[in-house]
VOGU-3710 file (C-alpha; in Angstrom, 3 decimals, decimal comma):
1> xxxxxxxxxx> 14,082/15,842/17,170  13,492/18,516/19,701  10,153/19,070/17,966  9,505/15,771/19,441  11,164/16,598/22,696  9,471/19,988/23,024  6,103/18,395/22,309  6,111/15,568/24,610  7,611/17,902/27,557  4,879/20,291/27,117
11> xxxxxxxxxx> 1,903/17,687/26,533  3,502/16,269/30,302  3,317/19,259/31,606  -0,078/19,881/30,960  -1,074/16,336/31,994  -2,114/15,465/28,332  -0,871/12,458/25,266  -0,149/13,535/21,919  -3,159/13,102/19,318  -1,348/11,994/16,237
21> xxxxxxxxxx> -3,093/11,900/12,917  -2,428/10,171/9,835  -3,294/11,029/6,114  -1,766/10,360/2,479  -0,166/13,088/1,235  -1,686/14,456/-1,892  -5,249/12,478/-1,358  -7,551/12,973/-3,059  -5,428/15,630/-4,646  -2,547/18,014/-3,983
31> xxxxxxxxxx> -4,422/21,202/-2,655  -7,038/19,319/-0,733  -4,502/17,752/1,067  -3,141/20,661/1,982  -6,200/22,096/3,047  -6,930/18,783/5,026  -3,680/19,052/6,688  -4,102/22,845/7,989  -7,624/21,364/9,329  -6,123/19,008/11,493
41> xxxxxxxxxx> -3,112/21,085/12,622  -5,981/23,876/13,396  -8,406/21,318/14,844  -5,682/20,244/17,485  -3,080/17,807/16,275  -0,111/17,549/18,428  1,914/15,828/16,003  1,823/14,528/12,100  2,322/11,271/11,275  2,043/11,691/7,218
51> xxxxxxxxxx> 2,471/8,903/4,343  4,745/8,910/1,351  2,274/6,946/-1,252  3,762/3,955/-2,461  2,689/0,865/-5,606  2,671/-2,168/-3,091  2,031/-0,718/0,373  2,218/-4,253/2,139  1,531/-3,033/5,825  -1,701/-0,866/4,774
61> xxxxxxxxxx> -5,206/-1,698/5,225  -8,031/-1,017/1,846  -8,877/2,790/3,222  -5,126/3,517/2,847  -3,939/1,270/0,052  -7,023/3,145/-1,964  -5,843/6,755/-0,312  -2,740/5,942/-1,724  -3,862/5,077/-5,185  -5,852/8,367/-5,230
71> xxxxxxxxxx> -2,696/10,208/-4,413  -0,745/8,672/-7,098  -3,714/9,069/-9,639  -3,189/12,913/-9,050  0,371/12,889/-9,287  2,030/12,253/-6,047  5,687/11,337/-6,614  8,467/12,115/-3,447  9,658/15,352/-4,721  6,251/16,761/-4,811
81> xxxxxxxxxx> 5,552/15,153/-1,083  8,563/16,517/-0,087  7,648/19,965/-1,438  4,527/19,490/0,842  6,056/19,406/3,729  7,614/22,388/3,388  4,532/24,258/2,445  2,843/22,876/6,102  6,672/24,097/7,704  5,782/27,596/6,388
91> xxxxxxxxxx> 1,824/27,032/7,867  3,595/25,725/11,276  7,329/25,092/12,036  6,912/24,117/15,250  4,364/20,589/15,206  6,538/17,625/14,756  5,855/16,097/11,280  6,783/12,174/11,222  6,574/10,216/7,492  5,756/6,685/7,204
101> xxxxxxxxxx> 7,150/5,442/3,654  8,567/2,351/2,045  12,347/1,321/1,098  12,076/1,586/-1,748  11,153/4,796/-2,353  14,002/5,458/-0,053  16,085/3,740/-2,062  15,652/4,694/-5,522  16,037/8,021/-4,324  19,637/7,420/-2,585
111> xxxxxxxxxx> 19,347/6,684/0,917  21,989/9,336/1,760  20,136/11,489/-0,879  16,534/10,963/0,900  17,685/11,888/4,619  19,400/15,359/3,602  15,930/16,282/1,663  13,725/14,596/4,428  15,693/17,446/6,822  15,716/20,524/4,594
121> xxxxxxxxxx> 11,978/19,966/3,735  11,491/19,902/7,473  10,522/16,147/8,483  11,681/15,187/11,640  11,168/11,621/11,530  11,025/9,022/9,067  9,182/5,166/10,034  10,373/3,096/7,020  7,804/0,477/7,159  9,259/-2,672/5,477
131> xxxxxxxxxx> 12,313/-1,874/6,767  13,749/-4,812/9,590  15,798/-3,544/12,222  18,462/-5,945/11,312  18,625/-4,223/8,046  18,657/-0,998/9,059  22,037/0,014/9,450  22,501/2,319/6,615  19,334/3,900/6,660  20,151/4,624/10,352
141> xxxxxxxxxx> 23,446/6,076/9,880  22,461/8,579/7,020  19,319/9,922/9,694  21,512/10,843/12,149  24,240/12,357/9,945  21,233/14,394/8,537  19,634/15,083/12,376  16,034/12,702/11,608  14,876/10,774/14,176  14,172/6,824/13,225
151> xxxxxxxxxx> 10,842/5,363/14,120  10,305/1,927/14,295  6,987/-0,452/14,718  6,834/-3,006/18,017  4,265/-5,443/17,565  2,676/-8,268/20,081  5,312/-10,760/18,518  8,084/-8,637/19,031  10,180/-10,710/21,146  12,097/-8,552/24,721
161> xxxxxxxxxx> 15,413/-9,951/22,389  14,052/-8,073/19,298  12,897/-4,985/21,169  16,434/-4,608/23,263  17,568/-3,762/19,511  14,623/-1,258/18,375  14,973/1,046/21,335  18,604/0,808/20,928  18,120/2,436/17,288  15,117/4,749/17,739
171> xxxxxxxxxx> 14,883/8,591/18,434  11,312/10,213/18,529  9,507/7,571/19,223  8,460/4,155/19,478  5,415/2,945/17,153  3,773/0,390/18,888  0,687/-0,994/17,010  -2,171/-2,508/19,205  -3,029/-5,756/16,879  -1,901/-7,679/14,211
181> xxxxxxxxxx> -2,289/-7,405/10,473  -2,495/-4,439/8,027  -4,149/-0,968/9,259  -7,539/0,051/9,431  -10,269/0,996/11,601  -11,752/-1,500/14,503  -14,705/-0,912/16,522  -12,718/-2,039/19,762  -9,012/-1,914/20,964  -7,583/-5,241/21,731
191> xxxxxxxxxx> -6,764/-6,103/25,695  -3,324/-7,273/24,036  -2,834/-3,231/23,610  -2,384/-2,809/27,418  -0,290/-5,721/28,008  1,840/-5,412/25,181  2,914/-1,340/26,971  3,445/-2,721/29,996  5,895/-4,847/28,883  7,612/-2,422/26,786
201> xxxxxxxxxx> 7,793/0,627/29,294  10,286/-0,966/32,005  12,539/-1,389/28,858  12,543/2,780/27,850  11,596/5,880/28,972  11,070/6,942/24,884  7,510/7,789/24,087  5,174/4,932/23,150  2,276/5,775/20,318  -0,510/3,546/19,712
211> xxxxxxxxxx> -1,766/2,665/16,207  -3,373/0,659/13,774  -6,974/-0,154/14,446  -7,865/3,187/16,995  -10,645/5,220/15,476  -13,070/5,992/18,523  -12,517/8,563/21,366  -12,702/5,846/24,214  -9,719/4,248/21,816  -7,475/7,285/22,304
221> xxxxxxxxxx> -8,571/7,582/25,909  -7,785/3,822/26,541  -4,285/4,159/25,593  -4,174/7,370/26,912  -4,728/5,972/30,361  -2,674/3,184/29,889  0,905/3,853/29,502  0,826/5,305/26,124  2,304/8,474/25,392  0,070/9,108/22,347
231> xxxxxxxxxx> -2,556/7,886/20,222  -2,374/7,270/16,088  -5,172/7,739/14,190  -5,614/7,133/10,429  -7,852/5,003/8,621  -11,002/6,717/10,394  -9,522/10,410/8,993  -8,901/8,799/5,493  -12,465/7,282/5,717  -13,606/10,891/5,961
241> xxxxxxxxxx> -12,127/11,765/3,022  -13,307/8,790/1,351  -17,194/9,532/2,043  -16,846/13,182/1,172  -14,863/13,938/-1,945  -17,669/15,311/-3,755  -17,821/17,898/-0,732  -14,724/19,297/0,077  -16,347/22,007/2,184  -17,886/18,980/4,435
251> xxxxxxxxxx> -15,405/16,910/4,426  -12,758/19,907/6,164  -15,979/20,430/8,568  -16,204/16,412/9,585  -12,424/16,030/9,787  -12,080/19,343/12,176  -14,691/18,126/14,353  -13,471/14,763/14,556  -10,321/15,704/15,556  -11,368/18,091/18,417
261> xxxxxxx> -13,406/15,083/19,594  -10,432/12,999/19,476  -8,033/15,967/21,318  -10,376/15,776/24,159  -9,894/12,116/24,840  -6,353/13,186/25,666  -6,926/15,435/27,843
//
């Protein structure tokens, strides 16, 4: 968690928001991920926001469900994803690296199991995304035994009820996603974005990401100026990947350069 704190207290201090992007682990394949990973880390990223591939990925869009399925293809299991992590913690211990992943995967592991892993590989948070806050309890408990902070997704129909709970049970940060439905790229940001921060920003002074749907700069310099402490980006970045695995050596390019395009919106 102080990679978090660290990282937010410095981007303030600058007068900047966190750029935070999102890829599958292990797509299309172990070592390109890798590589794709160092890219975005060198291109700028304040902060990873990584996924755990998973068989029935209910809150993803078709660019990640099909990232997903490429990363399983090549082997992607939780140990191996877990071994990448620490591989990027010996490339850069000091960017916080967040994990979005599904119960079940939690689960079969051993919840208690998966948290004490989750902090030797060097995650520092972990947004379980079919996980309700009212079922949360244990998961909860075994992250802060084991020192990882607990993300958690506010949407427009979380009610102020619903969200007095979340904040109540989240360190790092708060996930707030701009629009309804799975993720994916959209060619504009929803109004209900701006309203739906204002609302929750009387109710916590924890740091308040934007995802699903931002792809564009003015996106990430929309929230930015809003009251968003960072911007998510993922299904744009996977799309790169997507287009150019035939041309790994363009793909790295495109994703670099996209990246430092996106960094500057921040700014």
């Amino acid at each position: 968690m102080n990679r978090y704190n660290n990282t937010f207290k410095r981007l303030k201090k600058n007068k900047q928001k966190a750029l935070i992007p999102f890829v599958v682990v292990g797509d299309p394949n172990y070592s390109t991920s890798l590589e794709i990973v160092k890219t975005i880390i060198n291109a700028g990223a304040d902060i990873l926001e990584l996924g755990f591939s998973f068989s029935e990925p209910i809150a993803d869009g078709p660019t990640i469900q099909t990232a997903g399925i490429r990363a399983l293809n090549s082997g992607s299991n939780t140990d191996k994803n877990l071994n990448f992590i620490k591989q990027i913690r010996k490339f850069n211990n000091k960017i916080p690296i967040g994990i979005l992943i599904y119960s079940n995967l939690i689960y079969q592991r051993g919840i208690e199991r998966f948290y004490k892993d989750a902090r030797d590989s060097g995650i520092d948070s972990v947004l379980v995304a079919d996980l309700p806050i009212e079922e949360a309890d244990e998961y909860i408990k075994a992250a802060r035994k084991h020192k990882v902070a607990t993300v958690f997704i506010v949407s427009p129909l979380t009610s102020n009820e619903r969200l007095k709970k979340i904040t109540k049970k989240v360190k790092g940060f708060i996930y707030v996603v701009s629009r309804l439905g799975v993720t994916g790229a959209k060619s504009d940001l929803q109004k209900g974005t701006i309203s739906l921060l204002n609302r929750i920003r009387p109710k916590t002074n924890l740091p308040l990401c934007v995802g699903f749907g931002i792809s564009k700069p003015e996106h990430v310099k929309e929230v930015c100026k809003a009251k968003a402490n960072g911007a998510i980006v993922g299904s744009a970045i996977v799309k790169i990947i997507e287009k150019n695995l035939k041309n790994k050596r363009l793909m790295l390019k495109k994703i670099g350069n996209y990246i430092k395009n996106l960094k500057q919106s921040t700014l």
